[in-house]
Backbone bond lengths (Angstrom), bond angles and torsions (degrees), N, CA, C in turn:
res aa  C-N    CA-C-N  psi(-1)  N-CA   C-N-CA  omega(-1)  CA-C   N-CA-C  phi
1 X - - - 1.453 - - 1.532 107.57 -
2 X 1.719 111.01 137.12 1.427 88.89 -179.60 1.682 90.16 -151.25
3 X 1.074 106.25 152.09 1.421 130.38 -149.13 1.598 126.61 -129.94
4 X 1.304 114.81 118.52 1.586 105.64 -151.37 1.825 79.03 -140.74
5 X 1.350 115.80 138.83 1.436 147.97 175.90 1.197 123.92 -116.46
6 X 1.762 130.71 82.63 1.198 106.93 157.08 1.510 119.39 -124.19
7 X 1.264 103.60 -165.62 1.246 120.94 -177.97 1.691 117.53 -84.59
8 X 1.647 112.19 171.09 1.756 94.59 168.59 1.455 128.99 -38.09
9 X 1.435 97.74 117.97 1.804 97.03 158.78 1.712 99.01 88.39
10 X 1.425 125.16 14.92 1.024 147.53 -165.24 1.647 131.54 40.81
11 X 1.792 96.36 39.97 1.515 105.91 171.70 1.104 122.60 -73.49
12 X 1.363 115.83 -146.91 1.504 113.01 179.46 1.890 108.22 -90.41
13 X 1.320 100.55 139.05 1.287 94.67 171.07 1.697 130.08 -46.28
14 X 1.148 116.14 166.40 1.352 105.83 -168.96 1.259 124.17 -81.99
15 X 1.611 94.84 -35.46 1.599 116.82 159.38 1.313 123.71 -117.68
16 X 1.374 122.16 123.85 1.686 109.90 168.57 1.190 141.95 -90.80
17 X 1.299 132.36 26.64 0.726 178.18 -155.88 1.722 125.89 -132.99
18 X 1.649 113.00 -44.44 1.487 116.77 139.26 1.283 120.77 -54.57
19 X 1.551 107.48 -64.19 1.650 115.30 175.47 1.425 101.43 -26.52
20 X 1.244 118.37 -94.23 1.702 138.69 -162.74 1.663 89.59 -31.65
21 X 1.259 134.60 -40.25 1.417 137.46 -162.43 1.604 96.15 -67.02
22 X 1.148 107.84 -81.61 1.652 125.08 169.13 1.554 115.23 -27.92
23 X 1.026 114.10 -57.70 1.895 113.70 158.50 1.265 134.19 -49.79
24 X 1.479 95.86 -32.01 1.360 105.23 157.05 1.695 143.57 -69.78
25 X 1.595 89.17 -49.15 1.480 117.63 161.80 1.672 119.67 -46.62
26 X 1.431 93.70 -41.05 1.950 111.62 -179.11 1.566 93.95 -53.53
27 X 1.218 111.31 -72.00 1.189 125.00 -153.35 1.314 107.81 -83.80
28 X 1.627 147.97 15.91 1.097 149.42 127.53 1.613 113.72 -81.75
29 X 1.105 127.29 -41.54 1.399 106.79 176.59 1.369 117.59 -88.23
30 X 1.471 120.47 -2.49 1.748 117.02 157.10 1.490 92.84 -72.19
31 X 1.297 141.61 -66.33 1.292 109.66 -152.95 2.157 100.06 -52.61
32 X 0.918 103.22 -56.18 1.461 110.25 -173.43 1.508 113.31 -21.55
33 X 1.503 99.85 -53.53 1.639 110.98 -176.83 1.328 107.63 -92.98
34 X 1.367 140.18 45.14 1.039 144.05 173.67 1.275 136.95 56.66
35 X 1.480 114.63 13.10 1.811 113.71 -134.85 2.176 84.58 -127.39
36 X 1.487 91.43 -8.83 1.903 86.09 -164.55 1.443 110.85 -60.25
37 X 1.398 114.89 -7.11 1.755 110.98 157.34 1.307 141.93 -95.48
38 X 1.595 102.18 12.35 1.723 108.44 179.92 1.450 87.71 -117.38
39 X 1.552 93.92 129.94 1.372 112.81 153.05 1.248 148.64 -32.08
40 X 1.286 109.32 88.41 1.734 119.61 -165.62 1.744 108.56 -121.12
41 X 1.229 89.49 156.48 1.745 90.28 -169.97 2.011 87.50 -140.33
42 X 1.656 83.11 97.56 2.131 86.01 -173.87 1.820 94.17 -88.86
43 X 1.658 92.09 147.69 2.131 103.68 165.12 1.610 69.84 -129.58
44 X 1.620 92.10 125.06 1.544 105.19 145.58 1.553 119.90 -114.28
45 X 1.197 126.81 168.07 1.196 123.77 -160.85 1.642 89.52 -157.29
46 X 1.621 108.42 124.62 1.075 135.49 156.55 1.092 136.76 -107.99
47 X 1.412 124.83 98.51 1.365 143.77 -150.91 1.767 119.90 -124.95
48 X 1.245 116.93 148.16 1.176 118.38 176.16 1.575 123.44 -80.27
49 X 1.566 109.26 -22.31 1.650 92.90 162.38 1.931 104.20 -152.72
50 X 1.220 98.54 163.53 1.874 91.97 -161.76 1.869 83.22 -103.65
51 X 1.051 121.59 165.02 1.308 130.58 -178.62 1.426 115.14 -49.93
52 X 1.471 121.73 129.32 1.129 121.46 -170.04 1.299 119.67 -74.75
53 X 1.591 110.43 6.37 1.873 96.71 179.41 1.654 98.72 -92.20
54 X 1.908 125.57 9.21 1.185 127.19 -164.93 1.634 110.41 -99.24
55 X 1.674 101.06 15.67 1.330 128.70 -169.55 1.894 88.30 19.79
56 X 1.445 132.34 -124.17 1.598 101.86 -131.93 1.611 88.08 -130.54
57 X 2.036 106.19 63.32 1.255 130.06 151.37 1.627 103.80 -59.45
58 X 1.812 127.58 140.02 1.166 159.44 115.61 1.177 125.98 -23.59
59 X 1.627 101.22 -56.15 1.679 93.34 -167.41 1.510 89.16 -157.53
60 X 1.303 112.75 -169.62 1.755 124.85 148.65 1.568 100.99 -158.67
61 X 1.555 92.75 168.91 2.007 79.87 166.12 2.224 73.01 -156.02
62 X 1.423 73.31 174.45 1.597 121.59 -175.58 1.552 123.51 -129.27
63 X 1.405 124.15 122.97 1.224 111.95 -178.49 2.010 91.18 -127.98
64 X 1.040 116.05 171.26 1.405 124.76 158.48 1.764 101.24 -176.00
65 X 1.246 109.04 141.73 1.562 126.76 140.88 1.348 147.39 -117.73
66 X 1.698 98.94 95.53 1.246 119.10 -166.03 1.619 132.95 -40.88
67 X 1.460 96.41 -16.11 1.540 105.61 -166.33 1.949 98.49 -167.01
68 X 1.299 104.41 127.69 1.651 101.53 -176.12 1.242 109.85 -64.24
69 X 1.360 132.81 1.59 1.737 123.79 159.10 1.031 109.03 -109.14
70 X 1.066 142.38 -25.12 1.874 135.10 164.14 1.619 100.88 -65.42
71 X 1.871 98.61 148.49 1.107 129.64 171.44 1.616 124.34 -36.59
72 X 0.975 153.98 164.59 1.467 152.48 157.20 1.351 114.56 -54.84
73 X 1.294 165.90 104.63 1.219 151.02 -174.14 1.812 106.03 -86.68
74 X 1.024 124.09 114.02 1.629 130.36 -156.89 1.952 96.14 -116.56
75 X 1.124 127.73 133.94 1.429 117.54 167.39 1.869 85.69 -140.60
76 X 1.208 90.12 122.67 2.195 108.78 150.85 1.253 95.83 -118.46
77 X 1.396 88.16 156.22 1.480 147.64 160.27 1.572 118.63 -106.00
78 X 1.309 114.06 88.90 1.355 103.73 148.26 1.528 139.18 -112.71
79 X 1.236 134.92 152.96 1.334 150.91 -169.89 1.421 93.53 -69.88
80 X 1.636 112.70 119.02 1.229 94.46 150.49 1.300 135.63 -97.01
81 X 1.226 109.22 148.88 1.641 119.34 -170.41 1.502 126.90 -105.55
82 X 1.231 138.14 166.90 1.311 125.03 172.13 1.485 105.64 -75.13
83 X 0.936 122.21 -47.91 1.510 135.46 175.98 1.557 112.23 -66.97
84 X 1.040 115.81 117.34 1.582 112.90 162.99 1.483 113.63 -72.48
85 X 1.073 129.25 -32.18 1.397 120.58 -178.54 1.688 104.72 -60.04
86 X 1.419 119.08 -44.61 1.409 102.45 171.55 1.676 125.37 -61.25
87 X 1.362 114.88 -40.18 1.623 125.33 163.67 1.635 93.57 -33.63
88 X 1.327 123.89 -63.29 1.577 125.09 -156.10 1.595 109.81 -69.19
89 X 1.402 99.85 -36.07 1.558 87.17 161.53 1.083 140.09 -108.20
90 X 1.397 117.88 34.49 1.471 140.76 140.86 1.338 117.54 -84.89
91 X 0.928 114.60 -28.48 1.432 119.55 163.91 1.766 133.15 -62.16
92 X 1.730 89.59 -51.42 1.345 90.92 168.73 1.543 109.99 -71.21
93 X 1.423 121.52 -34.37 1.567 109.48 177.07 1.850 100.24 -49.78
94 X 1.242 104.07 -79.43 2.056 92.00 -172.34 1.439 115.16 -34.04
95 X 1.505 134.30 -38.41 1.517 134.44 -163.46 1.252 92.33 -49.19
96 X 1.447 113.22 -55.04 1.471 129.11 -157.47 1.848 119.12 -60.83
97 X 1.639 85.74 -36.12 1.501 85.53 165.18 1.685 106.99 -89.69
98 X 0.864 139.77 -15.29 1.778 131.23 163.30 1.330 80.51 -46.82
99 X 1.218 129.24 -89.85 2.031 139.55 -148.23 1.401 78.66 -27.44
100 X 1.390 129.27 -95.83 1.120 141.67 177.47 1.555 128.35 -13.51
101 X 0.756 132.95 -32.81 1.387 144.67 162.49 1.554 114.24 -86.83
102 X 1.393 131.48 -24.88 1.901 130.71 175.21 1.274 71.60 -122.60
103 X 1.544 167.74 145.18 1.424 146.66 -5.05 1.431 102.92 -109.00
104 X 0.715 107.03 -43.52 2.232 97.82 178.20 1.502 117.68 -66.89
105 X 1.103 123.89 -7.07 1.448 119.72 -151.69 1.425 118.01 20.03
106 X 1.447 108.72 82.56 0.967 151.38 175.85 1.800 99.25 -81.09
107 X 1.206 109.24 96.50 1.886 110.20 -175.20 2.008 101.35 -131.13
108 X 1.097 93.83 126.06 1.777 90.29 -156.68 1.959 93.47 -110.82
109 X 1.692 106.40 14.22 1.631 111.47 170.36 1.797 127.17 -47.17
110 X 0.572 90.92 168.47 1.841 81.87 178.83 1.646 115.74 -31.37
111 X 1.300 91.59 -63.46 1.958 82.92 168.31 1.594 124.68 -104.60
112 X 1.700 94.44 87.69 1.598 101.33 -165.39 1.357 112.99 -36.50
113 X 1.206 119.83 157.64 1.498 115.30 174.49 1.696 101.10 -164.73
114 X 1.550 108.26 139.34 1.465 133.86 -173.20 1.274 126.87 -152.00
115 X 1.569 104.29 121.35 1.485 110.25 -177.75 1.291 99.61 77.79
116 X 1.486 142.04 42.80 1.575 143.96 -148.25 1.273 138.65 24.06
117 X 1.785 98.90 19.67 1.957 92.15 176.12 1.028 92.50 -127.10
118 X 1.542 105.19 177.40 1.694 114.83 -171.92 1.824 90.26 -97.44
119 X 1.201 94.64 174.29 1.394 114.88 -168.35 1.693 101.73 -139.71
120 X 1.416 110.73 118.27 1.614 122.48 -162.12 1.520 100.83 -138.37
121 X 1.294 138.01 94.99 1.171 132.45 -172.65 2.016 109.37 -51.29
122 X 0.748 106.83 123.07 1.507 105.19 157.31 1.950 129.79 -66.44
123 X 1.008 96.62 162.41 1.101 106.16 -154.53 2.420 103.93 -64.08
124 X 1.375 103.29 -18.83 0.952 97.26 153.52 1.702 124.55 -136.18
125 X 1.101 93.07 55.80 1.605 117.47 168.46 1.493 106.85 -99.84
126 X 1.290 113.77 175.01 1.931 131.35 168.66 1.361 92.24 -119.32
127 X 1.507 141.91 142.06 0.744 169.73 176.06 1.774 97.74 -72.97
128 X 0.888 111.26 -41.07 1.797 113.62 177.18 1.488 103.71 -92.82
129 X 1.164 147.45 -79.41 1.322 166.41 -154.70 1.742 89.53 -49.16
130 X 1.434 98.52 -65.52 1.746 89.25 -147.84 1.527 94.64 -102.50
131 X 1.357 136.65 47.32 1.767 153.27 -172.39 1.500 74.05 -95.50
132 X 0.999 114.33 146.76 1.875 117.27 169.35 1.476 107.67 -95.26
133 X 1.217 122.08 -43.27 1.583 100.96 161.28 1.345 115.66 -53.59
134 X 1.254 150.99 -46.14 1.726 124.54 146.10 1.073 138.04 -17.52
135 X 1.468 99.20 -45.59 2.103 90.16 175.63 1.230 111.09 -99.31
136 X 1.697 130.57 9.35 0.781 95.22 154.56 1.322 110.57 -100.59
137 X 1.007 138.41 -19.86 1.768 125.31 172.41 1.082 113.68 -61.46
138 X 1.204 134.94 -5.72 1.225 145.27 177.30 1.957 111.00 -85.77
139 X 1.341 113.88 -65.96 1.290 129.26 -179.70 1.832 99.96 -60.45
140 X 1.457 119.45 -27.24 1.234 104.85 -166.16 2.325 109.96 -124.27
141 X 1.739 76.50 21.03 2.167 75.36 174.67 1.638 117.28 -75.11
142 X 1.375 85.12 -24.06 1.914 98.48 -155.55 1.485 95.54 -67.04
143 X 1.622 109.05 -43.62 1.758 112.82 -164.19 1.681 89.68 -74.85
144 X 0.854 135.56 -56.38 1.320 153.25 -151.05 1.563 95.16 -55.44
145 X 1.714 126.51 -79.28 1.435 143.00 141.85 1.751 90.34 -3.48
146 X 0.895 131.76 -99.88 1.685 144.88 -143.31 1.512 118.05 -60.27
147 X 1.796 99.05 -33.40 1.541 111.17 145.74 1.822 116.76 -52.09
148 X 0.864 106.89 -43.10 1.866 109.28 -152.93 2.144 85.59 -82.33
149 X 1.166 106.61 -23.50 1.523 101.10 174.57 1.370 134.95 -88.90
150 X 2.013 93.93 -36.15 1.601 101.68 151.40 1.813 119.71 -39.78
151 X 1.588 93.02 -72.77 1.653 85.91 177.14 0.946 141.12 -53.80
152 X 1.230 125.34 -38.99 2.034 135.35 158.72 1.634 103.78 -34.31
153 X 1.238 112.18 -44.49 1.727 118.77 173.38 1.251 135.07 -88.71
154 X 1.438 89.15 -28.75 1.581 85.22 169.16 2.055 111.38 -95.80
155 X 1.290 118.61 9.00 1.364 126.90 178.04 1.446 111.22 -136.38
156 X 1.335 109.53 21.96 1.698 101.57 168.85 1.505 112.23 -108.64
């Protein structure tokens, strides 16, 4: 697994000291979510604002594997925050979609599809809200987040 941190536009992060945090965080909640032995190659990017048509998106991430012997190619987005505890649980929300994307086949192409079905909002659904990879990154950031803080405390 290998792990690269920057800042907007892919400078230097703002803090290094966040970075080193976030590298850390990666690599405790992959082992958590099962995934810390498949080959992934994460760019995170910590930025001050996510695109404004994402009205008041946190983060996003991206996974693909181009070729079944090359690495995972993983890109987040996180918001930066004054608070790191919020950074961390934006974070664990994207980890969750990595899991989701290398064990769910998690494919978000024109006709998203997860866990092997397609996903078609209904006519009184949200297309974001009720996507089931949403609830579950949603139902499962907070535990996920609270893990990655247990351990920092209970191993520092």
């Amino acid at each position: 697994m290998s792990i690269f941190v920057a800042g907007p536009s892919g400078g230097k992060p703002y803090d290094k000291d966040v970075a080193l945090k976030i590298e850390s965080a990666i690599a405790i909640m992959s082992a958590k979510l099962g995934i810390a032995h498949v080959p992934m190659e994460f760019d995170i990017t910590m930025g001050r604002t996510v695109n404004k048509t994402d009205g008041d998106c946190q983060g996003w991430c991206w996974a693909k594997q181009y070729k079944e012997s090359k690495p995972w190619e993983v890109s987040i987005f996180i918001w930066r925050k004054k608070r790191f505890r919020d950074m961390i649980k934006t974070l664990a929300h994207e980890m969750i979609h990595v899991k989701q994307f290398v064990k769910d086949g998690l494919d978000l192409s024109s006709e998203p599809t997860f866990k092997g079905k397609k996903f078609v909002a209904k006519k009184s659904q949200d297309e974001y809200w009720d996507a089931p990879w949403e609830k579950e990154a949603y139902s499962k950031q907070d535990a996920l987040a609270q893990y990655y803080f247990n351990y920092v405390k209970k191993n520092a």
